[in-house]
C-alpha positions in Angstrom: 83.5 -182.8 -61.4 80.6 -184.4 -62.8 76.9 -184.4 -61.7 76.8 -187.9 -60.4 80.0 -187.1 -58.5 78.1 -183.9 -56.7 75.3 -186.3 -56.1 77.9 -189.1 -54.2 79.9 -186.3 -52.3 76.4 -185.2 -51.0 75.3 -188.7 -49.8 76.4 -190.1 -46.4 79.3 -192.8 -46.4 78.6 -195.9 -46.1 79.8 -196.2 -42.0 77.1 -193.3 -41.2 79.1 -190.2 -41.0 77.9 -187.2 -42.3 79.2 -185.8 -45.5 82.0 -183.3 -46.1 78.7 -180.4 -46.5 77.2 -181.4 -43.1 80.7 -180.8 -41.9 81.4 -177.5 -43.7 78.1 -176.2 -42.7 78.4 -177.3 -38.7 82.0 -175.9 -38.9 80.5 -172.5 -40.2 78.2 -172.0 -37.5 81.0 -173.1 -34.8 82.9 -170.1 -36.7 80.1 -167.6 -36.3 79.3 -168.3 -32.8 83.1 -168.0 -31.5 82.8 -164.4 -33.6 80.1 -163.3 -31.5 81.9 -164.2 -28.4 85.3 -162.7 -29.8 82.7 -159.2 -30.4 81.4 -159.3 -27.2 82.4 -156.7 -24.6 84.9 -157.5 -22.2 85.1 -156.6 -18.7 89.0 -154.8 -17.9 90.4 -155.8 -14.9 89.6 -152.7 -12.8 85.7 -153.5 -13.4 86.1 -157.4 -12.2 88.0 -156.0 -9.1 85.3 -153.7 -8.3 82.4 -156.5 -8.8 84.2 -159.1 -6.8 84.6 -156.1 -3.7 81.0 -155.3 -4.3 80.1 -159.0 -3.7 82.7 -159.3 -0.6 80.7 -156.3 0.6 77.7 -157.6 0.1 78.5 -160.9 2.0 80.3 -158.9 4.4 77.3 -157.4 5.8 74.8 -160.3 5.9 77.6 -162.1 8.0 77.6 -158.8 10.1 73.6 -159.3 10.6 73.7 -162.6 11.3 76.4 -162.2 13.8 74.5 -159.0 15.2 71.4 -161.3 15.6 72.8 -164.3 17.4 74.8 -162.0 20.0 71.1 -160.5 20.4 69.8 -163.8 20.7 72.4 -164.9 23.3 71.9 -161.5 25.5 68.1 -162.6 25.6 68.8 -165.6 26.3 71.7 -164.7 29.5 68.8 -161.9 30.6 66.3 -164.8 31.2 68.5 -167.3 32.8 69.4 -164.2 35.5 65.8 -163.3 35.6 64.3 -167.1 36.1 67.3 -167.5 38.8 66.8 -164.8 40.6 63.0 -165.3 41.1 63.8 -169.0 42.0 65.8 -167.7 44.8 63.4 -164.8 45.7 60.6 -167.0 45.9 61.7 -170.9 46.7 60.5 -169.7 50.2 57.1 -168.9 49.3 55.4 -172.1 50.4 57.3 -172.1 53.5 56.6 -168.6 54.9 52.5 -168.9 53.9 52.6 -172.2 56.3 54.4 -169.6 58.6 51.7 -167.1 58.7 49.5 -169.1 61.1 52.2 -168.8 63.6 52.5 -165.3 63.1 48.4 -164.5 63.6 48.5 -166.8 67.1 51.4 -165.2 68.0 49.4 -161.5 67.1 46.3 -163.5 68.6 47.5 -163.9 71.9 49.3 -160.7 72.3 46.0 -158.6 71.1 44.3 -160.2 73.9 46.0 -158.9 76.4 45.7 -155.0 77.0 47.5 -152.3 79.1 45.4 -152.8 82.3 45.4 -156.6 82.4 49.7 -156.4 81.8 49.6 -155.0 84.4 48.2 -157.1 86.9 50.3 -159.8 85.6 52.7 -161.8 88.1 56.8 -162.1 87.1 56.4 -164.8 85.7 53.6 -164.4 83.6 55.2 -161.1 82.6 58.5 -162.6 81.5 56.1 -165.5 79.5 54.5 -162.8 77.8 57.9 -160.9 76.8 58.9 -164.0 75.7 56.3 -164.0 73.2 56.6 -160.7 72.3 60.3 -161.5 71.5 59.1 -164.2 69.7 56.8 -162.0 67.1 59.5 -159.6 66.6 62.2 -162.3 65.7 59.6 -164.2 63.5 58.9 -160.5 61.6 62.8 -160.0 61.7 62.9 -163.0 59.8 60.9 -162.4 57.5 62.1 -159.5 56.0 65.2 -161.1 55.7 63.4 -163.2 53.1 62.0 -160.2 51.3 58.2 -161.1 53.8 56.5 -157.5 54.3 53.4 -157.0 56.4 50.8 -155.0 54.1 50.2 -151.8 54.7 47.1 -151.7 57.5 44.8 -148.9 59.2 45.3 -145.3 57.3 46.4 -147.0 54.6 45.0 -146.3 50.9 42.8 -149.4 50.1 45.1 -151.6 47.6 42.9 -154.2 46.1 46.1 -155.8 45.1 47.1 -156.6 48.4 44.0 -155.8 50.7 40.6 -157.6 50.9 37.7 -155.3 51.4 35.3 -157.4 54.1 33.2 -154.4 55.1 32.5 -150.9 55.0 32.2 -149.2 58.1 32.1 -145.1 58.8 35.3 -144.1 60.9 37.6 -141.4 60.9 39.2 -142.6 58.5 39.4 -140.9 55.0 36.9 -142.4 52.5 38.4 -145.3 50.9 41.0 -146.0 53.1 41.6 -148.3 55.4 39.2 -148.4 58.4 39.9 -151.2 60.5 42.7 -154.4 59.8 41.2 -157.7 60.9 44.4 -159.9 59.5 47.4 -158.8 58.2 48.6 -159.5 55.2 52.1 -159.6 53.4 53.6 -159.8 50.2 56.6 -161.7 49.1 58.7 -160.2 46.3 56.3 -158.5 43.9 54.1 -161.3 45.2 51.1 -160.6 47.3 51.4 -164.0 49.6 48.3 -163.1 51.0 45.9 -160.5 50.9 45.1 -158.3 54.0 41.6 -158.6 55.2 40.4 -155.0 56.1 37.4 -152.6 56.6 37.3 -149.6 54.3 36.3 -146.8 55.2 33.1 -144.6 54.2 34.3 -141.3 56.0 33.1 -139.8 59.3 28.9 -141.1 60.5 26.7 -138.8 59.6 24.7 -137.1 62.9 
């Protein structure tokens, strides 16, 4: 073959595609590359078993901890529902039994009045009236412990400032710091203090 022969192989055709060198050389490299592949290692069957389990595992246990959390989730949730429930029902009566508590102090009010002596120069009648009321205050009290309504601890008792009011101070026989004297009861609803009782606490025994 000739020089000017070399020179027109080299040359593109006349259409635009490349020459019989541009396709020798891009089939070399196309060669080489699928060598490299053929050299690299190859994984046996055993090993791709053991990757894929090692995956499986792997999403295995994120499945386990996202299923660990929403069970948690929903336990926290059922806990609160009981909780918000149950204090509904302990304490839908609260605004009803503090409108109550007036009827219970006139009721103490008019019983406190009346001692030993004057009871007993009471007619019958007056008498049975003031049994009646007497019933009255138990039933109301009866009532209200029913509804989870306790009277707060009064005189003796170890001042609470959660559920007692300190008014005064006064000396008594009391020990120091207790209650002295009760001037209105309280009561507590629940864990609720529904009011607070009004008392006197004590600063021991007058000195002579």
């Amino acid at each position: 073959m000739t020089q000017t022969q070399n020179t027109q192989d080299a040359k593109p055709d006349l259409d635009g595609l490349p020459t019989n060198d541009e396709l020798d050389a891009l089939q070399a490299e196309i060669d080489a590359a699928t060598q490299g592949d053929d050299d690299a290692p190859k994984l046996s069957e055993a090993e791709k078993c053991a990757q894929e389990i090692e995956t499986l595992k792997a999403e295995l246990a994120t499945v386990k901890d996202q299923a660990l959390r929403a069970m948690a989730e929903t336990e926290n949730v059922k806990k609160r529902s009981e909780r918000e429930v149950k204090a509904a029902s302990v304490y839908a009566v609260e605004r009803f039994a503090a409108d109550m508590l007036s009827v219970s102090d006139n009721l103490g009010r008019a019983l406190s009045t009346i001692d030993d002596k004057a009871r007993s120069g009471l007619g019958e009648n007056a008498k049975n009236l003031l049994q009646g009321i007497e019933l009255t205050e138990k039933e109301l009290m009866a009532v209200f412990a029913r509804h989870g309504i306790k009277a707060v601890p009064g005189k003796g008792s170890k001042f609470d400032p959660n559920v007692h009011q300190a008014v005064a101070q006064i000396p008594s026989s009391e020990t120091k710091g207790d209650v002295a004297e009760l001037m209105q009861t309280g009561f507590t609803l629940g864990d609720r203090t529904l009011r607070a009782a009004m008392v006197a606490v004590s600063t021991g025994p007058a000195k002579s």
